[in-house]
C-alpha positions as a printed Julia matrix, in Angstrom:
134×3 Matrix{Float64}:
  14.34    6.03  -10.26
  12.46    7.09  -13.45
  11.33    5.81  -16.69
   9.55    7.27  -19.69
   7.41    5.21  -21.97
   5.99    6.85  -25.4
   2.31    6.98  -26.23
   1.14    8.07  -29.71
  -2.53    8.97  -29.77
  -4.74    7.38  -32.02
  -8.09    8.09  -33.51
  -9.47    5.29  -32.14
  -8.77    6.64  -28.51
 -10.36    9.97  -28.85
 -14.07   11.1   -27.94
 -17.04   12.77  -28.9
 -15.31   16.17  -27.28
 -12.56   15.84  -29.32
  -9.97   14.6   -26.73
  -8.54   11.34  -25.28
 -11.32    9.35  -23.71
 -10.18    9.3   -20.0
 -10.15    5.06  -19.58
  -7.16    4.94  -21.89
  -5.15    6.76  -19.39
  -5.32    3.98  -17.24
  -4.43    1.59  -19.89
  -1.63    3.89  -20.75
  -0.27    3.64  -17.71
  -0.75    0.19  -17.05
   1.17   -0.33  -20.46
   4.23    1.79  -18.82
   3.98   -0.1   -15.73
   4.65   -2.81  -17.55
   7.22   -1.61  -19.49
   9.06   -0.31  -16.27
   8.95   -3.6   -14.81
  10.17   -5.31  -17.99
  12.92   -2.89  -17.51
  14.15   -3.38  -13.87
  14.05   -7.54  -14.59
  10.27   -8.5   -13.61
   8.45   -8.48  -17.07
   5.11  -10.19  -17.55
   6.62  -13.88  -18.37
   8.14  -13.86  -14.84
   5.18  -12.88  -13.27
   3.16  -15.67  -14.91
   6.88  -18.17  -14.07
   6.37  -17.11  -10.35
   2.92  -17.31  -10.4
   2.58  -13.66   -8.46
   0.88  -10.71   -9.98
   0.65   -6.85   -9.42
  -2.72   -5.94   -9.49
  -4.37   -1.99   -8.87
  -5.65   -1.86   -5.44
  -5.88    2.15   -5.59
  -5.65    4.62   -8.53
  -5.81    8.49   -8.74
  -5.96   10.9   -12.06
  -5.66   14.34  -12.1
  -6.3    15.89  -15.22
  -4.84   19.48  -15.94
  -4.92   19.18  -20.1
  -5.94   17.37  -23.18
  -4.84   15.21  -25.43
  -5.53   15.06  -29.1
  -5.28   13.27  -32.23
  -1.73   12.41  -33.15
  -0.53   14.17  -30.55
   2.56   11.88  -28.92
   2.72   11.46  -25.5
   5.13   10.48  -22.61
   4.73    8.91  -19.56
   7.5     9.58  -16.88
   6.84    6.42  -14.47
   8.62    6.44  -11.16
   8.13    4.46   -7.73
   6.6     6.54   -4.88
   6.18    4.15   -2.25
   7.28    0.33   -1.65
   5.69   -2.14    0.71
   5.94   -5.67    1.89
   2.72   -6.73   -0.28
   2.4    -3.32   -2.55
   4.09   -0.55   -4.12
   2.66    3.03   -5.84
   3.6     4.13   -8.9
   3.13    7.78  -10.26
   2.58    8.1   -13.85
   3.36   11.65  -15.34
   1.86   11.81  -18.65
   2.97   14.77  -20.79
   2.18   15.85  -24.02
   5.7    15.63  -26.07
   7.22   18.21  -28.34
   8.9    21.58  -28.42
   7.12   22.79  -25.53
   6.31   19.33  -23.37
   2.77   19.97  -20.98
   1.48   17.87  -17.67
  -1.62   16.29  -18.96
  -2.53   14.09  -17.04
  -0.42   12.71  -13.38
  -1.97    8.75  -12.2
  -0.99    7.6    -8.95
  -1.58    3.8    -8.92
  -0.7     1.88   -5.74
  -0.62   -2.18   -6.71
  -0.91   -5.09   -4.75
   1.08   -8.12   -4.56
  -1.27  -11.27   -5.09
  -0.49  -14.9    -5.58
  -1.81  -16.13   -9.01
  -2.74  -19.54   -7.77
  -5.09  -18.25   -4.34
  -5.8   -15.1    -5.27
  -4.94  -13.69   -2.1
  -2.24  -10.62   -1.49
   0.89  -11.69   -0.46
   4.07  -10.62    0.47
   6.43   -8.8    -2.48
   8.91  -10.74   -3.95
  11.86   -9.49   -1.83
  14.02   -9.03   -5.69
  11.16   -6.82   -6.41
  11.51   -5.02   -3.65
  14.93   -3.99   -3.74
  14.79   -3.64   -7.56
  11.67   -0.61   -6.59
  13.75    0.69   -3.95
  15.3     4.07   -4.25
  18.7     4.01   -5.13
């Protein structure tokens, strides 16, 4: 399963070396994750409805190039791994255009957690199947 979620690169989001500051990677992807979700049926409103939540337990970056000012973005999200109480997402970002280039790859493994205790908890089993591989 894959998904691809755009990114345009502001000003805002840039550094004093001239490149994307590295924390909005993680927002990036967290935006995509999202996104994904939203697409296979679990958007944010039914997470707050069931009172469950994926939160990051673990996340990796790799950075292999930069990011710039207006350049645009994508971010190929697919499901590496799926658990009873957590799943990992990998997060390909790539600089878009003529000639696309791996900037960036995030490997974020989140955990299931009850909103209500705050305590991990087992997956929602529709969640589970909707991650699975096909």
């Amino acid at each position: 399963m894959s998904f691809s979620y755009p990114v345009a690169v502001k000003f805002s989001e840039i550094d004093m070396a001239g490149v994307v500051f590295n924390s909005h990677y993680l927002t990036w992807c967290e935006d995509a994750k999202w996104a994904f979700l939203d697409s296979v049926g679990f958007g944010p409103y039914r997470f707050a409805q069931e009172r469950a939540n994926a939160l990051v337990r673990h996340a990796e970056i790799d950075w292999v190039a930069s990011l710039q000012p207006l350049d645009r973005a994508e971010i190929r999200v697919s499901v590496t791994s799926v658990g009873a109480s957590s799943f990992t997402l990998c997060h390909e970002i790539w600089r878009a255009g003529a000639d696309p280039i791996l900037t960036a790859t995030c490997v974020i493994t989140y955990v299931w957690v009850d909103s209500d205790t705050g305590a991990k908890a087992d997956m929602d089993p529709a969640l589970r199947r909707a991650l699975a591989p096909a």
